[in-house]
Every structure is written in C-alpha cells, then in structure tokens.
C-alpha positions as CSV (number, residue, x, y, z in Angstrom):
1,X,87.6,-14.3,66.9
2,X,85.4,-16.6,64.2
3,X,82.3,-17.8,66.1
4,X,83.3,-21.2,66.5
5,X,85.8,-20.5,68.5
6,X,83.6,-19.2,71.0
7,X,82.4,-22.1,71.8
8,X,85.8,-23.7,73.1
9,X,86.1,-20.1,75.4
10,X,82.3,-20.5,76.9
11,X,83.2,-24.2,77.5
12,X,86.5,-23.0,79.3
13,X,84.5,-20.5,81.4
14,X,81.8,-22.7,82.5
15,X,84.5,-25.3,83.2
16,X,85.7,-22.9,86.2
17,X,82.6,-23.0,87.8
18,X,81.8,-26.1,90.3
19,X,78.2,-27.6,88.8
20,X,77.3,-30.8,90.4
21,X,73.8,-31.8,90.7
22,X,72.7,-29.7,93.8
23,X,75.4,-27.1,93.6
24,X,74.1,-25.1,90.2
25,X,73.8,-21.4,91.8
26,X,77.3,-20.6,90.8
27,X,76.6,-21.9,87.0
28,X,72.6,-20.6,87.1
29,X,74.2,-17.2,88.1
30,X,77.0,-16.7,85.7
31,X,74.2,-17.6,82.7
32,X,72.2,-15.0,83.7
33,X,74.7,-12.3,84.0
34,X,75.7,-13.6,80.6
35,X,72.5,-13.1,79.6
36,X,72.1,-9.2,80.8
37,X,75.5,-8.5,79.2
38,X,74.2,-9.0,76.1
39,X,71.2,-7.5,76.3
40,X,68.9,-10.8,76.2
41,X,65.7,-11.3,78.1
42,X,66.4,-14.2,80.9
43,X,64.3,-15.7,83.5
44,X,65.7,-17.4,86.1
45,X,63.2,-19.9,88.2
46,X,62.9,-20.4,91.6
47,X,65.1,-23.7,91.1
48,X,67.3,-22.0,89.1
49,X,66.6,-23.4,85.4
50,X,67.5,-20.1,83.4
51,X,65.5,-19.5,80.1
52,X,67.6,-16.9,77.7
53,X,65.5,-15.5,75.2
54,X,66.6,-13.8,71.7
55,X,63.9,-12.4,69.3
56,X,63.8,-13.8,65.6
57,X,65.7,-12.4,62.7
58,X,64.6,-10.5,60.0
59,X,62.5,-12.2,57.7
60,X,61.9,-15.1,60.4
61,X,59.2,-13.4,62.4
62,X,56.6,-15.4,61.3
63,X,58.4,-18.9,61.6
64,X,57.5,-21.1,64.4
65,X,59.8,-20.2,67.9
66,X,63.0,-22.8,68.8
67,X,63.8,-24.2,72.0
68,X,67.5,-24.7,72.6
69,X,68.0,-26.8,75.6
70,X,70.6,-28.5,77.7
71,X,71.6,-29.1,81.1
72,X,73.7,-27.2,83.4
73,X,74.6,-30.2,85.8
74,X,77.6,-33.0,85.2
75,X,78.5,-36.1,87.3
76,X,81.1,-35.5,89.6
77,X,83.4,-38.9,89.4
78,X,87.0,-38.9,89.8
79,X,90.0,-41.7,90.2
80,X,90.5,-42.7,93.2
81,X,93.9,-40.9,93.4
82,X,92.9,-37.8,92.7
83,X,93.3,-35.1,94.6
84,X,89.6,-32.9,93.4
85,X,86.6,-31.0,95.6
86,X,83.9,-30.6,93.0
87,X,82.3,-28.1,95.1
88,X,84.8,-25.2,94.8
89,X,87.5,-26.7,92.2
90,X,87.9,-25.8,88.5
91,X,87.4,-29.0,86.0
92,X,91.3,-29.0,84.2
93,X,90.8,-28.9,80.7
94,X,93.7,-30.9,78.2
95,X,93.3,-30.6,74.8
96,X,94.8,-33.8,73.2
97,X,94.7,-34.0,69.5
98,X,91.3,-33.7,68.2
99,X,89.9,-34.5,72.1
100,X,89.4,-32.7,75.2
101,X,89.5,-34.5,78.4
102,X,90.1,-33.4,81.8
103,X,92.4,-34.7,84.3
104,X,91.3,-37.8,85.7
105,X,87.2,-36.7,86.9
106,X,84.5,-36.4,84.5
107,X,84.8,-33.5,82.4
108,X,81.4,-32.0,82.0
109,X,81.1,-32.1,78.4
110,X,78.1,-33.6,78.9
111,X,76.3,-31.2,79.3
112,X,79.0,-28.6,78.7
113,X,79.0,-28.3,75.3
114,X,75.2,-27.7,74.8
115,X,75.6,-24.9,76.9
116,X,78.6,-23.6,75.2
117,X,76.8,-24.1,71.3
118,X,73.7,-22.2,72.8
119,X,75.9,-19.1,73.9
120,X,77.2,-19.0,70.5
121,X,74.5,-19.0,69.0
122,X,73.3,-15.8,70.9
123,X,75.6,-14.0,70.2
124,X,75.9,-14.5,66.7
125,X,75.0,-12.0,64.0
126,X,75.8,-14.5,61.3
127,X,73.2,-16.8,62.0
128,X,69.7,-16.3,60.8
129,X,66.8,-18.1,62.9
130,X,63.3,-17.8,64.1
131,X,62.6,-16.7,68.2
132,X,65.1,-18.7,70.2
133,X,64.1,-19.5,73.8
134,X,67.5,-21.0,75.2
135,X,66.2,-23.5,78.2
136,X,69.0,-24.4,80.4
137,X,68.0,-27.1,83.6
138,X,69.2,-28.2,86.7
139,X,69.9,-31.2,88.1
140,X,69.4,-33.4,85.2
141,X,71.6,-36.2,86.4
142,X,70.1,-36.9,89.3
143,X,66.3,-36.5,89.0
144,X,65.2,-34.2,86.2
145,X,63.7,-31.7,89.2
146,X,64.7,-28.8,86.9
147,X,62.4,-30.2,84.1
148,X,60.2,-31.1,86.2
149,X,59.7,-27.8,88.0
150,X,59.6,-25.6,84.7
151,X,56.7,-23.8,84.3
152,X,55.7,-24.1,81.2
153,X,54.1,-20.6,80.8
154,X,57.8,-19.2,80.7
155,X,58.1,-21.2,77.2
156,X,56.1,-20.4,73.8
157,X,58.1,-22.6,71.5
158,X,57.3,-25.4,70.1
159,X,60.1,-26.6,68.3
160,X,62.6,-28.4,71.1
161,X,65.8,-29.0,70.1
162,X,67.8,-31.2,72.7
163,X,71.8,-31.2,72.3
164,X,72.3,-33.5,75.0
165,X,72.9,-36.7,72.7
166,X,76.8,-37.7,72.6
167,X,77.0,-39.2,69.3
168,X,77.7,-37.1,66.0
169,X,75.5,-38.3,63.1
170,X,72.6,-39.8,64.8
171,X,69.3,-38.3,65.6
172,X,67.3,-39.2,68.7
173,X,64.3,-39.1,68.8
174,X,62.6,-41.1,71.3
175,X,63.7,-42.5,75.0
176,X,63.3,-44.1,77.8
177,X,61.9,-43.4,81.4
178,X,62.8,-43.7,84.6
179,X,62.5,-44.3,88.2
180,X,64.6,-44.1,91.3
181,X,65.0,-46.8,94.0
182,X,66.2,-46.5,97.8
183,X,66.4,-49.8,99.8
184,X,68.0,-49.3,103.7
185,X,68.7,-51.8,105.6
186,X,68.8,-50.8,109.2
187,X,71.7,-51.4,111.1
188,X,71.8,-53.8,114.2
189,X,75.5,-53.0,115.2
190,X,77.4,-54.5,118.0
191,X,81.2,-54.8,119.2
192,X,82.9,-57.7,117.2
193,X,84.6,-60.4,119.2
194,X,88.1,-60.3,120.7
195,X,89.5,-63.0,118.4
196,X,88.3,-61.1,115.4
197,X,90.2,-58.8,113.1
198,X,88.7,-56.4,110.5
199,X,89.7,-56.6,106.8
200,X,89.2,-54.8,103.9
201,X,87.6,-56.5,100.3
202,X,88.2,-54.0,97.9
203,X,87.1,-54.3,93.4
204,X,89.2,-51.7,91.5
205,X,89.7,-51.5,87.8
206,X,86.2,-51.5,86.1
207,X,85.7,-49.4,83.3
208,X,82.1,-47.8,84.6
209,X,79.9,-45.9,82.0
210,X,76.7,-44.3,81.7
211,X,74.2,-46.7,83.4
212,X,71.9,-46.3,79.8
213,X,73.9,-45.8,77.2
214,X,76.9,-48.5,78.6
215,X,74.5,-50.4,80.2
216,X,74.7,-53.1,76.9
217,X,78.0,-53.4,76.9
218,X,78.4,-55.7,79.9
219,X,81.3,-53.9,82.0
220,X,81.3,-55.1,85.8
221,X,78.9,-53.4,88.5
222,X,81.3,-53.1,91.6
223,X,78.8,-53.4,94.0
224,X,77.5,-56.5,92.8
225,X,80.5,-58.0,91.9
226,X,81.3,-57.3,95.4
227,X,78.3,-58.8,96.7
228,X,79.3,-62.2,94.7
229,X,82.4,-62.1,96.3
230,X,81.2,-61.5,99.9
231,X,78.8,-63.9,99.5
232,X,81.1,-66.7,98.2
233,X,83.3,-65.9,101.1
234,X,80.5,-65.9,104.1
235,X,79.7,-69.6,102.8
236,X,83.7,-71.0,103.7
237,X,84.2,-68.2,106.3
238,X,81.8,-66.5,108.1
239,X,82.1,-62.8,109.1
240,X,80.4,-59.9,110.3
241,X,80.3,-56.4,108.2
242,X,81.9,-53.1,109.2
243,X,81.7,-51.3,106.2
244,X,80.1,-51.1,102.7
245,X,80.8,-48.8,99.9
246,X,80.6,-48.4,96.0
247,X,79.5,-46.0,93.5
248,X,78.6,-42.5,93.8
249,X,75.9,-41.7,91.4
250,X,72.8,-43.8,90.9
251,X,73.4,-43.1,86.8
252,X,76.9,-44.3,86.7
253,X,77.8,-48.1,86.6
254,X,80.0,-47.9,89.7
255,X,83.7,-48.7,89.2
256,X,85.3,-49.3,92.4
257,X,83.6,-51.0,95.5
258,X,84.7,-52.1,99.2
259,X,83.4,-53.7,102.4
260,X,85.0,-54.0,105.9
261,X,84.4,-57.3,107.2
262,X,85.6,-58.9,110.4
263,X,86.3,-62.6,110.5
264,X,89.0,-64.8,113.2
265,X,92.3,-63.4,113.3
266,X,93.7,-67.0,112.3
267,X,91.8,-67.3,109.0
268,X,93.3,-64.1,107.0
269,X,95.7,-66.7,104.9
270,X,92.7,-69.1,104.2
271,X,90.9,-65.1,103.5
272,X,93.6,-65.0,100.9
273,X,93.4,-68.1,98.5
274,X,89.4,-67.0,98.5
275,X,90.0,-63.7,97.3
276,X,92.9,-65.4,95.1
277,X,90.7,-68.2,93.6
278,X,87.9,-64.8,93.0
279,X,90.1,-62.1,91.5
280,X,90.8,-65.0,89.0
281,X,87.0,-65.5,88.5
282,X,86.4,-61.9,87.9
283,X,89.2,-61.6,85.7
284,X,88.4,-64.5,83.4
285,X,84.5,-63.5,83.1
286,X,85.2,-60.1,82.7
287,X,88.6,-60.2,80.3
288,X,86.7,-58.3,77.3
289,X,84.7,-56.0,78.9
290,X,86.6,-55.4,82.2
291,X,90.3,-56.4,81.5
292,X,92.1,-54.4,84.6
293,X,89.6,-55.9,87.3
294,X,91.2,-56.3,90.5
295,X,90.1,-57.9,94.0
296,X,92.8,-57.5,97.0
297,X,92.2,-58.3,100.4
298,X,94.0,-56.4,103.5
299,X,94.5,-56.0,107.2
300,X,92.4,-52.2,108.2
301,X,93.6,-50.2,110.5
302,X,92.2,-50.0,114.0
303,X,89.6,-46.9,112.8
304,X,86.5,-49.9,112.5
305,X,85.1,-50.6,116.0
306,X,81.9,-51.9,115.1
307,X,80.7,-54.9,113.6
308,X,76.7,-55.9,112.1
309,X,74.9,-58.1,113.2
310,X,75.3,-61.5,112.2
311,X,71.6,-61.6,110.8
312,X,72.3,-57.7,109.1
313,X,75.4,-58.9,107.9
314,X,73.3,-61.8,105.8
315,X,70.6,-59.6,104.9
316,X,73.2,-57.0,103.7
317,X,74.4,-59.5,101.4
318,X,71.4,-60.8,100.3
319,X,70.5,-57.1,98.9
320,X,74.2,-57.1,97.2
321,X,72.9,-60.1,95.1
322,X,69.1,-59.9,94.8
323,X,68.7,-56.0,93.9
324,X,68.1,-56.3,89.8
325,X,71.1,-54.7,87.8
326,X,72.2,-55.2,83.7
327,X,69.7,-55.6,80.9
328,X,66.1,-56.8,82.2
329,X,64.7,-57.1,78.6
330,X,65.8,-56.1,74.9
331,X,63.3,-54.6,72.9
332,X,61.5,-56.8,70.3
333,X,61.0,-54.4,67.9
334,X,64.1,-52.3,67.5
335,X,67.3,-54.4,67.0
336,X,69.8,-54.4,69.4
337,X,67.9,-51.6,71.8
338,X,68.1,-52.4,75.6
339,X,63.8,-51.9,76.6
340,X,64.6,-52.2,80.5
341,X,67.5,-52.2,82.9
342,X,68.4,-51.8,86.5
343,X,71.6,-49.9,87.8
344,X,72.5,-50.4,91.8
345,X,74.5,-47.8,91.1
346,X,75.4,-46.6,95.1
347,X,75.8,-48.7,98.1
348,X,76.6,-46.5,101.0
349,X,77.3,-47.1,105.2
350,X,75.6,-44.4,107.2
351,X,75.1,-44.4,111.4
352,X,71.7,-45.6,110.7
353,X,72.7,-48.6,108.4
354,X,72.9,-50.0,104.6
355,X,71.7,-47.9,102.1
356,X,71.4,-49.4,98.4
357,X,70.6,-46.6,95.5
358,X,69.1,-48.2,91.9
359,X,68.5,-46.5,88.6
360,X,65.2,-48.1,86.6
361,X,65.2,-47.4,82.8
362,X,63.0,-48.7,80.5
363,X,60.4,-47.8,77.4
364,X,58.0,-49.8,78.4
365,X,55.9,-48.6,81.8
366,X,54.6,-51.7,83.1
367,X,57.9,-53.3,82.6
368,X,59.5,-50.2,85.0
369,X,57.3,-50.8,87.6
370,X,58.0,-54.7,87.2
371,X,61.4,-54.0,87.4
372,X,60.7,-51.6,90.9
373,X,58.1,-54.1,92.4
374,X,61.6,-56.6,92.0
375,X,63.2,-54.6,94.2
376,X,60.6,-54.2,96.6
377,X,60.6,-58.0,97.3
378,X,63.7,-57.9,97.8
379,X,63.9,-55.3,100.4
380,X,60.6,-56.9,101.8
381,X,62.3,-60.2,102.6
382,X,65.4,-58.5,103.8
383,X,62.9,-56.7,106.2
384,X,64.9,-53.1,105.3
385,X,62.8,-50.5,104.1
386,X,61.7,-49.5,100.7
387,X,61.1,-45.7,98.3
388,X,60.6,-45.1,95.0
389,X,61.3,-41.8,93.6
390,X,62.3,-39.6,90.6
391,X,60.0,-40.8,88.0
392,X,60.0,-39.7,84.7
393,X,58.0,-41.0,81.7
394,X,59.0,-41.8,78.3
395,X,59.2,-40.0,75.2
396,X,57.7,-41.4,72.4
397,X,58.3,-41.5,68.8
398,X,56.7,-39.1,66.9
399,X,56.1,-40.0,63.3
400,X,55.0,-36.9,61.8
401,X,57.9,-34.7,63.2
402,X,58.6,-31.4,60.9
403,X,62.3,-30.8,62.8
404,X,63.3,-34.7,62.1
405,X,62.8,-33.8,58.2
406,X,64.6,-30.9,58.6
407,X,67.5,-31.9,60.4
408,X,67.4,-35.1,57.7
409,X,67.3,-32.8,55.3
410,X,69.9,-30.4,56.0
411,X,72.4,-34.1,56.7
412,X,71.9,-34.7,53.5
413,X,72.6,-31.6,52.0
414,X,75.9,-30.9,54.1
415,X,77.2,-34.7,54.3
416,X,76.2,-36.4,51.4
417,X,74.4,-39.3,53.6
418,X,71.8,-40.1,55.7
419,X,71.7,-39.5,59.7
420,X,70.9,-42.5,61.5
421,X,67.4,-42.1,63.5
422,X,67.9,-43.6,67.0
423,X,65.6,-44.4,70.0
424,X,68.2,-45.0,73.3
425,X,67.7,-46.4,76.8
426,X,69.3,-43.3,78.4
427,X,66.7,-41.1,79.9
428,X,66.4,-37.2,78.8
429,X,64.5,-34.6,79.4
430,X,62.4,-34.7,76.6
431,X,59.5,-36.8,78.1
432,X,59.2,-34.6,80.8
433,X,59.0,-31.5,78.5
434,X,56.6,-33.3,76.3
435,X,54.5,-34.0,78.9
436,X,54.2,-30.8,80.0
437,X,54.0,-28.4,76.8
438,X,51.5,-29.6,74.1
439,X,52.1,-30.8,70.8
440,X,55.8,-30.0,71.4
441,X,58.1,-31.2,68.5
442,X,61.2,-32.5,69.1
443,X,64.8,-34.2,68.7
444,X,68.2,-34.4,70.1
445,X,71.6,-34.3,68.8
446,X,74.7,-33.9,70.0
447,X,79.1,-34.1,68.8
448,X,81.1,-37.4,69.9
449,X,81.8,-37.5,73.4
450,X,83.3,-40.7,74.9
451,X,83.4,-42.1,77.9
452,X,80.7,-39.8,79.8
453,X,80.6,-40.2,83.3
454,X,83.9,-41.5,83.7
455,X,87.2,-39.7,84.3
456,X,88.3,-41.0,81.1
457,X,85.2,-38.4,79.4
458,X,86.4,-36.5,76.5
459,X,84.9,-35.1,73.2
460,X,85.9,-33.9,69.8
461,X,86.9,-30.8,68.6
462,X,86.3,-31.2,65.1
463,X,82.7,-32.9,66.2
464,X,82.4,-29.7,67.9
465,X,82.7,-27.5,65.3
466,X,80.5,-29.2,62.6
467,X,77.9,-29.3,65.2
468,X,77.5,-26.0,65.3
469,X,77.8,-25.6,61.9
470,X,74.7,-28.4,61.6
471,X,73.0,-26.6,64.1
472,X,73.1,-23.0,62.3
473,X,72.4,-24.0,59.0
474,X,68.9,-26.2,60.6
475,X,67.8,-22.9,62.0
476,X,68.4,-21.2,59.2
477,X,66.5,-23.8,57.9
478,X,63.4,-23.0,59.7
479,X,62.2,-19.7,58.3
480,X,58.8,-20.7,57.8
C-alpha cells in the first residue's frame, strides 16, 4: 500500500469512532494505542490532547523540531430527517467522484484529515524531516479548552504547522479571536387560556455554514429570521410562547429554527396570510443566498401545556432581534476580510427558561469586547441574565516567518505559482499556542473541503493527496 493511501484508511478508522466536542475519550484513546503500536513516544493529558512524538531523521538532527497539529473534535449537525446518535454511531463515508461526503451530518473532515496526514506521516520511512511532535486537541469547536489546557512543557518545537485550514493553495497565517456569549432569560410560565391554541412557526431550508468563514456570504440565521417573523406577528396577533428552538452549535450559522406560540383558536387563518405574506419576504430577500427558505405554520399537538408570560414572551422576542449577528465591521486594511462578527448561533427552551448562545469573532480586541458589551445591553434591558466565556486571543501576523518562506518556496517549486497568503475571521488555535509557547513560528494549510459544518461537508481526494505530498516535501525542506 503506497503512503498516500493511508491517509484515506486512517480517515476511515477515525470516522468509526463518535468525536463530538465533549465525547473525545474514544478518539484520544485509539491515538494513543496508535501511537504504542508503532513504537512512538505519546503523552496523553489529563484533558486528553495526545502529543505523538517521532525523533528526526538522519541528517536532520540538528534542524529546528515541527509541530504537527490538528484537532480531534467535529460538529455534530445532521438533516433534520436523519436518523444519526453522534455519541455511539459511525460517520458513513461516500466517496463521489473526486469528493467524500458523508450521509446527510457533517462529516468530520474538518478536522479528520489533519489527523489522518499526521498518522501518515509517522509512519513513513519515505519521508525525511527534523523532530516531529504531532499535537492533537480536544474540543476545538466549542472552546479551544484543549489548547488552552496544554502544557507547554510537553512541547519543544518551535515550528507549528496547523492543517486545519480548508482551502488548497492558500496559506494562513494570521486570525481572529474570540469570545463566547450566554444570555437566559428566565422563564415566568403560566397555563395559557381556554380559548387559546398552540401552533408551531417553523424556518427550514437555509444553507448554514461556518459562523467565520460563511459568515460574509450573507446566508439566513434561523433564529433571527425567526425572531423577525415572531415579532411581525405579535404586532397584528398577539401570543404567548411555548417553545423556542434553533441551532445547535454556537460556531454554526443555524439552519432550521422553531417556536411554539399560542394565540385564539379563531385567528389560525388570519395566522396563515402572516406567515404567507413572510415566507414571501424571506424568500425574496434571501433568493441568492438562501433560495430553498421555507416558513410554515401548523396546529401542535396537545404535548405543550404551558405558556410565558405575556411580558417573557416580549422580552423573548426582543433578544431574538436585538442580540448582534452578521458582519459587525470589515477590515480597512485587508480587502474584502470580515474584522468582527456576531453568530446567535443556539436558541434553546429549558425548565428554567430562554437560553440564547452567540459566537464573537473579531481581529481587533476592543472591537470584541464592543461587540460583547452589545449583548450585555441587551440582556440588561431584557432583565435576563448575562456570561461571557471561551475567550481566545488573536494571532497575529508575523512578518519575519522562516516556515511562510518555506512553504512559499516549496509552492513555487511544485506548482509553478504563487500561494495566496491569507488572514481569515475563523478562529484557530494558533493564538492560543502563540500565546503560550514563545517565539513559536507558525502557519496553517489545509486541502479543499466544502461546506464544513453542514451535512452537505465534503473534501477532495485529489486535494488530499497533493497535500500530503506539499506537506512532505516542506519538511523535507526543513533540514537546517
């Protein structure tokens, strides 16, 4: 079996494993027995990051140590249709063509495939390079605790190469930081009237995306689209909510969104023409980004048995439409680069009451806490209370960077062109790890994947392949 190859069976065997954020036992485990079989130092961390060592080849003793590094976590989204437990299910894996996708849920290519081109590397006898250190984190999506929990102590490296970038031919090599918002709303529920009658407002049909790298191309938020609607329809027809729910990952522009409200029983065809007169709405604003946007309104069952408060109710919907979300501010010195944006990216019903989750992204810090201190008004007048959490900073540009000139370099030799140097408003780990490991040098590259967190997520095979082959001959590259 040719190396590459091995790449496609690693991705196939982590693809077995369920590797939520949260749930990464099952994948930190099967690294490190991967590890021991071939004879490779690991460490695995008390939150389960695993570092895989592998000492230098011959002639490359001398050469400055490598960081390999990826994440072992992938967003868990699926159609609504599907049938899927991402706790103990395999992802399906169909190979289309030159893609891979999976079968209706995310497919985990991001970060799959980083994973998959590090165990190849390993266990290669082909490839020369100096000291690898393979860092492999948890819980990327959701907070970065995995980064920010390594000890830095466990790494002597200080050459970083990320392969979480999605995006064959471009170099990244700065980004943006973050910052985690929770707004709840407590609840105030009571018993809705006799003459009432609970329906359901459901959006369907957005596209979703990555909540940084999407994030500029306008697609629909769910749960603010929902909270236009249910705000446009309190001011004709006032109700009281049951039920609200959208999204499932604060990194993920949510695709689907509902709310069960209840309003007279004699007004459900006067319900209708409203959601009639806004499904056109939606469908007009959103016919290039959004095209299969749907709004339906119907009778729920008997299951709903409480209603909020009329005053909740009002307050809930104020959150829906105050809460920042899109583009905040584009940046002024690199064209066409989102600086800031918000993401409401999870709306969820508990016992207790509303609860609103936000992503923050932006290159700027006073413009993030801007952004956050936004939200805080807004849950300040809505008298619901407010936490910030899961910050992480920044990574800046470095001009004088020895591994961008040698991944230029080695472009130019193997392609004939230049790689295009990118900042992006997605977050990665690289702040974190700059902040905590001096004078670390570093960049990120990555094959074409499309689509990522969506079920519609897939990646190319042939992008694949000449990744690797990118990757080998840079560390190669690096014998001095």
């Amino acid at each position: 079996m040719i190396i590459v190859d091995k790449i496609f069976k690693y991705f196939e065997e982590i693809s077995k494993i369920p590797r939520g954020s949260g749930n990464e036992k099952a994948i930190s485990d099967f690294l490190v027995m991967f590890a021991r079989e071939n004879n490779l130092e690991v460490i695995q961390d008390e939150v389960l990051n695993v570092i895989i060592k592998k000492p230098a080849s011959s002639g490359y003793e001398n050469a400055p140590g490598v960081i390999l590094q990826g994440h072992m976590d992938m967003v868990c989204e699926k159609n609504k249709n599907k049938v899927h437990d991402f706790t103990k299910d395999p992802i399906t894996l169909r190979y289309i063509d030159d893609m891979i996708y999976a079968d209706n849920t995310t497919l985990g290519a991001d970060n799959g495939i980083a994973i998959a081109l590090a165990m190849a590397i390993l266990t290669s006898d082909d490839v020369k390079h100096p000291s690898l250190e393979v860092l492999i984190t948890v819980d990327e999506e959701s907070g970065m605790t995995g980064a920010n929990a390594l000890n830095p102590e466990n790494i002597s490296g200080r050459i970083l190469i990320n392969m979480d970038s999605e995006e064959e031919g471009t170099l990244l090599v700065s980004c943006a930081g973050g910052s985690r918002t929770t707004t709840t709303l407590k609840a105030d529920w009571q018993e809705p009237g006799n003459s009432q009658e609970a329906y359901i407002v459901a959006i369907g049909g957005l596209k979703g995306g990555h909540s940084g790298m999407e994030i500029d191309k306008g697609r629909g938020n769910s749960n603010k689209l929902l909270g236009r609607v249910l705000n446009g329809i309190y001011k004709e027809i006032p109700f009281q909510l049951s039920h609200l729910s959208g999204g499932s990952k604060t990194n993920a522009i949510p695709r689907e969104a509902d709310a069960v409200i209840f309003a007279k029983a004699d007004k459900f065809q006067a319900l209708l023409g409203i959601i009639k007169e806004w499904d056109n709405t939606l469908k007009s604003e959103l016919r290039f980004t959004d095209p299969d946007v749907t709004l339906t309104l119907t009778k729920a069952d008997g299951s709903h048995g409480r209603a909020l408060s009329t005053d909740c109710t009002e307050k809930a919907i104020s959150l829906m439409m105050t809460i920042p979300n899109g583009i905040q501010t584009m940046s002024g010195s690199i064209k066409g680069l989102v600086e800031s944006s918000s993401n409401l990216g999870v709306v969820a019903t508990t016992d207790e009451g509303i609860v609103f989750d936000a992503s923050i992204r932006s290159s700027v810090g006073s413009l993030k806490e801007y952004i956050k201190e936004q939200a805080y008004a807004a849950a300040k007048l809505a008298g619901a209370d407010f936490n910030a959490h899961g910050e992480y900073p920044a990574w800046e540009y470095n001009p004088d960077s020895r591994i961008r000139e040698v991944f230029q370099k080695i472009y130019r030799e193997k392609y004939g062109k230049e790689p295009e140097i990118v900042a992006i408003h997605a977050g990665v780990e690289c702040g974190l790890f700059g902040e905590k490991i001096k004078d670390l040098d570093m960049i990120s590259f990555g094959p074409d994947m499309y689509d990522v967190h969506t079920p519609n997520e897939h990646v190319s095979i042939s992008s694949i392949k000449r990744t690797y082959e990118y990757l080998a001959a840079v560390l190669e590259a690096l014998d001095s």
